[in-house]
C-alpha positions in Angstrom: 117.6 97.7 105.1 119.2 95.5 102.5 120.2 97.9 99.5 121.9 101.4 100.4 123.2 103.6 97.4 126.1 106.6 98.5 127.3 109.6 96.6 129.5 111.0 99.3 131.0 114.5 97.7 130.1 113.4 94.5 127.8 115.8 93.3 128.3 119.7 92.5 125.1 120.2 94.6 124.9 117.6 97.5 127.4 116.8 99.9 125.9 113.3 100.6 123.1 111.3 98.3 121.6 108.1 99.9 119.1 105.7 98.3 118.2 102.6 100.1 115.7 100.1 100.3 114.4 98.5 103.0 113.5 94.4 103.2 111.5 92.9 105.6 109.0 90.1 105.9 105.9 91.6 105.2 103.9 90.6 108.0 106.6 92.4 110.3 104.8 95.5 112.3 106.5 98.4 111.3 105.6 102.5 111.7 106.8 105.0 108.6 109.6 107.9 108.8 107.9 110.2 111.9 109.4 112.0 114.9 109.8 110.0 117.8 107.8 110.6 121.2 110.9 109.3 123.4 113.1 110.8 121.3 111.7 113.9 119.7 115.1 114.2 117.7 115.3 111.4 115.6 113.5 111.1 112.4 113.2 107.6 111.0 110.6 104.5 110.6 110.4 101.8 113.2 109.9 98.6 113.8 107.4 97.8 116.0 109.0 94.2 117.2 112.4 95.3 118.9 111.5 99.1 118.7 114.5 99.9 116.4 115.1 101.1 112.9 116.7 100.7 109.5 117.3 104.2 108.5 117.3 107.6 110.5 118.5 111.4 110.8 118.6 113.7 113.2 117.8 117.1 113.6 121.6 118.2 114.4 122.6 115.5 111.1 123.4 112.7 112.7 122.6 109.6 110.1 122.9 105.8 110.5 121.3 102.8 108.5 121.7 99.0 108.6 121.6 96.5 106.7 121.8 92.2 107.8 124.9 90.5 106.7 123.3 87.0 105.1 124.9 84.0 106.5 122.4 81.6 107.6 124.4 78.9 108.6 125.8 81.3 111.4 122.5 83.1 112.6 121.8 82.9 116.6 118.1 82.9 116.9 118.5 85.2 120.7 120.8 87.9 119.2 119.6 91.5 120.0 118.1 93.4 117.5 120.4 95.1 114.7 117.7 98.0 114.5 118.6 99.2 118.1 122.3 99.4 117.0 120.3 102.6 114.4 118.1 103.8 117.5 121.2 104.0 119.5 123.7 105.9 117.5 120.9 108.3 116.3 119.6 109.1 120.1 122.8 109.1 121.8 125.9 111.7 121.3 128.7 109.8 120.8 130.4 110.3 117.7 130.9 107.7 115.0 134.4 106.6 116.0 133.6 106.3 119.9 130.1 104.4 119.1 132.1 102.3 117.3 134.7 101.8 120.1 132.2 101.0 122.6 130.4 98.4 119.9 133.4 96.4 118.9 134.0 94.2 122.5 130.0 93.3 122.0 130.0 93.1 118.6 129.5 89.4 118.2 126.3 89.1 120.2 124.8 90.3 117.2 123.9 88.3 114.0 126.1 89.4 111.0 125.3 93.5 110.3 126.6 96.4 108.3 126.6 100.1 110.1 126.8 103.1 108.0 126.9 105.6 110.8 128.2 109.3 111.3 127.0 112.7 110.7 126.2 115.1 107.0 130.2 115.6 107.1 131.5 112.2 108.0 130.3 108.7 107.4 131.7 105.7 108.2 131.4 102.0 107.6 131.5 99.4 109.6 130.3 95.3 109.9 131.2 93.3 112.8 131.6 90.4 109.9 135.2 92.2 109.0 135.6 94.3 112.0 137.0 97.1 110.2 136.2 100.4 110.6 136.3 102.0 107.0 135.7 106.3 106.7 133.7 106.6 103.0 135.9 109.1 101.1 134.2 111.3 98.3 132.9 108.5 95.9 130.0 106.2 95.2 129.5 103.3 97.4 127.1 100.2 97.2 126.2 98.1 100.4 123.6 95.2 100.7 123.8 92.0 102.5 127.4 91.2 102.3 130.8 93.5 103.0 131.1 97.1 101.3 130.8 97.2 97.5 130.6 93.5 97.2 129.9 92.6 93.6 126.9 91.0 93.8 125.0 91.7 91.1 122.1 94.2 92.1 124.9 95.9 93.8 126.6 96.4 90.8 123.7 97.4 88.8 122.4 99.7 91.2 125.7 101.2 91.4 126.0 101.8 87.6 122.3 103.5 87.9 122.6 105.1 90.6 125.6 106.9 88.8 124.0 107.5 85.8 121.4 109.4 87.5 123.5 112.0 89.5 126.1 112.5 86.6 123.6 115.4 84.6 123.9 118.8 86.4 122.8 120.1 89.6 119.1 119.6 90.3 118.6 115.3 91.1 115.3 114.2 89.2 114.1 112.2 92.3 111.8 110.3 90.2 114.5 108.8 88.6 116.4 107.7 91.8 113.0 106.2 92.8 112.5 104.1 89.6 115.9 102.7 90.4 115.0 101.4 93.5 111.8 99.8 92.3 114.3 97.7 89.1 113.1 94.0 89.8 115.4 92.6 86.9 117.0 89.1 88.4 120.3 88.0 87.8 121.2 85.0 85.9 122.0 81.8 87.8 125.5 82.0 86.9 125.8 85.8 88.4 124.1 84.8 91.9 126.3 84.7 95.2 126.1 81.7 97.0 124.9 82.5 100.7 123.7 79.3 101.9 120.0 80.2 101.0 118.8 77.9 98.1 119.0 78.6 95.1 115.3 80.1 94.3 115.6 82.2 97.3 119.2 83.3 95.7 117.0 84.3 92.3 114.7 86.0 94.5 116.6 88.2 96.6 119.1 88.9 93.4 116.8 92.2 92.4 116.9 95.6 93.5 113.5 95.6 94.1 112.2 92.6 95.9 108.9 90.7 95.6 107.7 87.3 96.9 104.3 86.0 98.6 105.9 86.5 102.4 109.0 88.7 102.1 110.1 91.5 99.9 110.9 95.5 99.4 108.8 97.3 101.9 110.1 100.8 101.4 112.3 103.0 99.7 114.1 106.1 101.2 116.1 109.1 99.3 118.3 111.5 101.2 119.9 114.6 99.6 122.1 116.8 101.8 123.3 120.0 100.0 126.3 122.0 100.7 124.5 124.4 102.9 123.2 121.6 104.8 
């Protein structure tokens, strides 16, 4: 997952909007939002390498997305999967704030990650790159492959958007959250952050919407909670 979009108590109607994209090589096995056999209360995709996820609820409204913290130069090639950090929270019980807790003394076995974690009340954020533990108050957050709302610029454009399209009444026109997810404008050279990729994978990653001959945006996932749940 390397674009997520939060309205947390933002909206007259919804208690919590999520948009989110999901990037992934494309030759990567992966299964679509479903039910799982071994778990027959989580709802999310999986990935079919380390049998994790990107994005999933639960049945009781337990949520929890990732996203990879890009930082090449620091990547450990026999780190766990990030996905199972998702799988875990969403089959488990522990709250955010305990999960968390039991993360933090393992938490740099893993290759750079961002947790958005919690339940349709109470979401929290948290990367193992700052190792802070951050509760999202009402308001709109962006989050993709650095720290929360880093200014990158598809962050801040999807921010502006995403915005724009829940400020007009009560009823979300879903078609419109979608077509923000699939923008595919790229950011001028001077805009780009420099992550130690080179510089054409820097213009190609700078979209919302991701294409390229081996990697790119391989699905897109809106979440409304109202405020009857």
């Amino acid at each position: 997952m390397c674009l997520i979009l939060l309205a947390v108590r933002k909206h007259p109607r919804y208690k919590l909007i999520l948009a989110a994209n999901r990037d992934e090589y494309y030759d990567r096995p992966s299964e679509p939002p479903h039910f799982w056999e071994d778990a027959p209360h989580v709802l999310a995709g999986r990935d079919l390498v380390a049998g994790g996820t990107w994005l999933g609820i639960t049945t009781k409204g337990r949520i929890a997305a990732v996203t990879n913290y890009r930082d090449p130069a620091s990547v450990k090639a026999n780190a766990p999967s990030r996905g199972n950090l998702v799988r875990r929270f969403l089959a488990g019980d522990l709250d955010a704030s305990s999960y968390l807790e039991a993360l933090r003394p393992e938490k740099d076995r893993y290759n750079g990650f961002n947790l958005v974690l919690g339940d349709r009340d109470r979401l929290t954020w948290y990367s193992n790159r700052s190792d802070r533990v951050t509760p999202l108050q009402p308001g709109v957050y962006g989050l993709s492959n650095r720290l929360l709302d880093t200014p990158w610029p598809k962050v801040v454009r999807a921010k502006a958007m995403f915005e724009e399209t829940i400020a007009h009444g009560k009823e979300i026109d879903l078609q419109s959250v979608f077509g923000l997810l699939k923008e595919q404008t790229q950011a001028p050279d001077e805009s780009l952050p420099r992550t130690g990729v080179p510089l054409e994978w820097e213009r190609i990653l700078s979209p919302i919407f991701i294409t390229s001959p081996t990697y790119g945006t391989r699905s897109s996932t809106l979440l409304l909670i109202d405020k009857d749940d």
